[in-house]
C-alpha positions in Angstrom: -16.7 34.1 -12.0 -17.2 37.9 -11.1 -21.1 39.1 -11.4 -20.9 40.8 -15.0 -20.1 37.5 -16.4 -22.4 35.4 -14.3 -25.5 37.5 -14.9 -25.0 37.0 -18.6 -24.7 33.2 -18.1 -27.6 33.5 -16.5 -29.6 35.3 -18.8 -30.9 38.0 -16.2 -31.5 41.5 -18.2 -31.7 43.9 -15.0 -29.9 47.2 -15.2 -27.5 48.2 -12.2 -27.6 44.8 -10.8 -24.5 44.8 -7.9 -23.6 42.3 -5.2 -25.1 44.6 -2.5 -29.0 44.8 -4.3 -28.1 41.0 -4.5 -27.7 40.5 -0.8 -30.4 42.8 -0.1 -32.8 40.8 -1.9 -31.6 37.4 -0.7 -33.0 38.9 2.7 -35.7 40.5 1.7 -37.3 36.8 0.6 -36.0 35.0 3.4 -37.8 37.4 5.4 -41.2 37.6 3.2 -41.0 33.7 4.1 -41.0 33.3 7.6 -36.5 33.9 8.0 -35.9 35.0 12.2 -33.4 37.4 12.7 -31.2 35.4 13.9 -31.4 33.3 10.2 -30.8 36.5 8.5 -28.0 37.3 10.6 -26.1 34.2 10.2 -26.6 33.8 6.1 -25.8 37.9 6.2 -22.8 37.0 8.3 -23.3 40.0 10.9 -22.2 40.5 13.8 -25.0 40.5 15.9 -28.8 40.6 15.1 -29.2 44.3 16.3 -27.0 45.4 13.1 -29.5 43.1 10.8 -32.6 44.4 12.8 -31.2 48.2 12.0 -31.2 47.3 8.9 -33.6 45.0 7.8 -36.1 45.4 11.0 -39.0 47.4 8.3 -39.4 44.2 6.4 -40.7 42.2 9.2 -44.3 41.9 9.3 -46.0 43.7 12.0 -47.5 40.5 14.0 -48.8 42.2 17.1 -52.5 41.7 16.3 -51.3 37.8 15.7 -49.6 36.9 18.6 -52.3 38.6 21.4 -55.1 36.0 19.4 -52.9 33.6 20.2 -52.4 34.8 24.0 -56.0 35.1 24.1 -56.5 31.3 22.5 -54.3 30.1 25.0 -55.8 31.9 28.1 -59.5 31.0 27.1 -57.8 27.2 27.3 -55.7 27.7 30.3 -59.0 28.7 31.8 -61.3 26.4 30.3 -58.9 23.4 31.7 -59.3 24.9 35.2 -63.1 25.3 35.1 -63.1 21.2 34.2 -60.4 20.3 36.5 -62.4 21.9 39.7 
């Protein structure tokens, strides 16, 4: 079934839908719920992740503030566990 007829199976009424804004949303979710690069790569079929990070790379949340909590979380244990271990 090509896309013209399967669109209208499906009911969908968006104007200029094509195969490419298709993709391009299929990795725009995956992304939006938690998809690695290397996921998106593979479903994509690239060739290697630096082709889907030039292209997709904007739609990944910026998660620096995220992971030094989490570096900080873990030193303040790391720590902690020395201080009860002396």
């Amino acid at each position: 079934m090509t896309l013209v007829p399967a669109v209208e199976a499906a009911k969908l009424k968006v104007q200029g839908l094509t195969p490419h804004k298709l993709r391009h949303t299929a990795a725009s979710l995956a992304i939006a719920v938690g998809a690695d690069v290397k996921v998106i790569q593979l479903m994509l079929g690239h060739a290697d992740a630096s082709m889907t990070l030039n292209v997709y790379g904007h739609l990944w949340p910026d998660r620096l503030d995220e992971v030094a909590d989490v570096l900080d979380i873990r030193r303040t244990a790391a720590l902690e566990d020395e201080d009860r271990a002396a």
